[in-house]
C-alpha positions in Angstrom: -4.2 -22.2 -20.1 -5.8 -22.7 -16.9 -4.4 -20.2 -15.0 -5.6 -16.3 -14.7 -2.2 -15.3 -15.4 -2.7 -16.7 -19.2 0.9 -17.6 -19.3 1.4 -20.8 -16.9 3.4 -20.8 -13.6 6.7 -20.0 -13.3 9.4 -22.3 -11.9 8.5 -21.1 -8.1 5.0 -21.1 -8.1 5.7 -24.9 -10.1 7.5 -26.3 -7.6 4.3 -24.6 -4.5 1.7 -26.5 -6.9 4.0 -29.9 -7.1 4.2 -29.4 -3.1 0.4 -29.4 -2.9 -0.1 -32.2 -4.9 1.8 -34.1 -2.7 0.5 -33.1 0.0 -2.7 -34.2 -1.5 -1.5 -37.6 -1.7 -0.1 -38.1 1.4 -4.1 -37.3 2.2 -5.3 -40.1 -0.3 -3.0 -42.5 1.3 -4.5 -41.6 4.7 -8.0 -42.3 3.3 -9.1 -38.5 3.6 -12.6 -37.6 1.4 -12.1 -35.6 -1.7 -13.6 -32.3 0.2 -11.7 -32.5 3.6 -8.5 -32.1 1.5 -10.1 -29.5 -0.8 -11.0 -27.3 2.1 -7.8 -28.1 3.6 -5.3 -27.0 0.9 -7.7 -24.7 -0.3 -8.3 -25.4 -3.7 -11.3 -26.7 -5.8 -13.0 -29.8 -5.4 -12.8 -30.6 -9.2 -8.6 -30.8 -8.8 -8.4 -32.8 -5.8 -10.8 -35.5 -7.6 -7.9 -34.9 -10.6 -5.4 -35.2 -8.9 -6.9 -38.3 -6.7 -7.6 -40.0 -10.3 -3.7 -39.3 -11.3 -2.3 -40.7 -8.2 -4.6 -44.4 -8.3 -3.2 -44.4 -11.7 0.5 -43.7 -10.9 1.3 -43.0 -7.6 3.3 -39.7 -6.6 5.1 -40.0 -9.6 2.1 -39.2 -11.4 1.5 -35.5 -9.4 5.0 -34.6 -10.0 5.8 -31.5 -12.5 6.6 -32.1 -15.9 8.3 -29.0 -15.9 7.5 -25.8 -18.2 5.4 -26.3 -20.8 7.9 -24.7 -23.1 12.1 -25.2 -22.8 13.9 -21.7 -22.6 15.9 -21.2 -25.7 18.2 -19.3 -23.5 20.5 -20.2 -20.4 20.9 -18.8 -17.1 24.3 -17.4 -18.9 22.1 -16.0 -21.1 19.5 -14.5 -19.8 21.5 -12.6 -17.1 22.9 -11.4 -20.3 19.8 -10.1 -22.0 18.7 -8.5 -18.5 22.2 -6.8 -18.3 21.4 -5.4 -21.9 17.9 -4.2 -21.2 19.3 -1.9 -17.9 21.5 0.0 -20.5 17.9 1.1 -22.5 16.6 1.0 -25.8 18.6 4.1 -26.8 22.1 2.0 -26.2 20.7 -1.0 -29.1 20.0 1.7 -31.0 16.1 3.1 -30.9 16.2 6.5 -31.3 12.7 7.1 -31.1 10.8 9.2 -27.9 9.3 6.4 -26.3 12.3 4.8 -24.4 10.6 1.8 -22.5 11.6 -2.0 -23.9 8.6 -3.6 -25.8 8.2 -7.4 -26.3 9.1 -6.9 -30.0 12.0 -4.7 -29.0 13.2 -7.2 -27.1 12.6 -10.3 -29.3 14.2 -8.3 -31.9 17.5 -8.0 -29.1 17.5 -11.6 -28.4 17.8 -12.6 -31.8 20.9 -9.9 -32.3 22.6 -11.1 -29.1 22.3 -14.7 -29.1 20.9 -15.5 -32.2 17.6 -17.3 -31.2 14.6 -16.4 -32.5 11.0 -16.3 -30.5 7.6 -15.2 -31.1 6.1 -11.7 -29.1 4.2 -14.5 -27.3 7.5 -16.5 -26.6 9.1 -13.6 -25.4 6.3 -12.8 -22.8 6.3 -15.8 -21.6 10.3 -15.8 -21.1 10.0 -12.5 -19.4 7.1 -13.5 -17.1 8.7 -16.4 -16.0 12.0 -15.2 -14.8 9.4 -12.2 -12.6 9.6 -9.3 -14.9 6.4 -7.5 -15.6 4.9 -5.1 -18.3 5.3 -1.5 -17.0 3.1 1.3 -17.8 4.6 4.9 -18.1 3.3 7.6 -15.5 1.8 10.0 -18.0 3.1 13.6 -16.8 1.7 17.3 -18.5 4.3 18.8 -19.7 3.0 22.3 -18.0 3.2 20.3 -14.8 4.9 21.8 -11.7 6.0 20.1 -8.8 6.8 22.7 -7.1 3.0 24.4 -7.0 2.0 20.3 -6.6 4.2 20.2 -3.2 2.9 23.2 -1.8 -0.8 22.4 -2.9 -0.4 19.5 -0.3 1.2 20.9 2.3 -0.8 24.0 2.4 -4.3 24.2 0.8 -5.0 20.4 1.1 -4.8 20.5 4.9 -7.4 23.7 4.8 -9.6 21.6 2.6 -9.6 18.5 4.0 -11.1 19.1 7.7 -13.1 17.1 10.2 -16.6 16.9 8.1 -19.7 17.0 11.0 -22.9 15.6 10.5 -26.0 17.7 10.2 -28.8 17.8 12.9 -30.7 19.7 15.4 -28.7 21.8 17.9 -29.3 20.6 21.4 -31.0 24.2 21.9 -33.7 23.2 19.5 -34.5 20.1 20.1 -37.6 19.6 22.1 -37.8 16.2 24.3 -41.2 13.6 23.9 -44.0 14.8 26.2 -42.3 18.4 27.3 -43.1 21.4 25.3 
């Protein structure tokens, strides 16, 4: 993938990139040089020439998106579905176990129970990622934890604790001026 996500674009950011591509070309047909439109749209040298090579070739039907790289298995029907499902929690499908958050093979294994359809961990990531959920980390808590002493720790001791900090130097008393003294 060439993209820092690791998992593509989804259909939003898609359709921003196709916009800029166009753009781009509008720039070609004006003549503009590969690094006036790079610095202008902000990307890299390297996909303006790309792009410029794409468009000679084939015009702006060339820069338009293909699309995902993958086709969802699953409809909009469907997928409203499976998010409906994963807001009831992993307890209502039936894990029993302590940690209660959805995993990727969790919910693989849901998709294929709902709508018969199987995908890879991988598949499912990308599904997920594309319609803007994101993996969520639990806030680790001691269990001998209590807010109440945390509340008051702010309100009260922090404020003691956390006062105007001075520099350190000479008093005006004992500083002695150049040439007196």
């Amino acid at each position: 993938m060439r993209y820092a996500q690791g998992g593509g674009l989804t259909p939003v950011e898609q359709e921003k990139r196709e916009r800029l591509r166009l753009a781009a070309a509008e720039r070609f047909r004006n003549g503009d040089a590969t690094a006036v439109v790079a610095r202008d749209l902000r990307v890299t040298a390297r996909s303006v020439r790309r792009w410029r090579r794409a468009w000679e070739a084939g015009g702006f039907d060339a820069l338009r998106s293909a699309g995902p790289v993958s086709v969802e298995r699953l409809s909009a029907e469907q997928f409203a579905r499976l998010e409906r499902e994963l807001a009831r929690g992993p307890l209502a499908h039936g894990w029993t176990d302590e940690s209660q958050g959805w995993t990727l093979k969790r919910i693989k294994l849901l998709i294929g129970r709902l709508f018969h359809v199987g995908y890879t961990v991988q598949g499912v990531w990308k599904l997920m990622r594309r319609h803007g959920w994101s993996a969520q980390v639990p806030v680790r808590r001691a269990i001998e934890r209590d807010d109440e002493s945390v509340e008051l720790w702010k309100e009260v001791v922090w404020p003691q604790i956390k006062r105007p900090r001075s520099t350190w130097g000479p008093t005006s008393a004992s500083r002695t001026r150049p040439g007196k003294g």
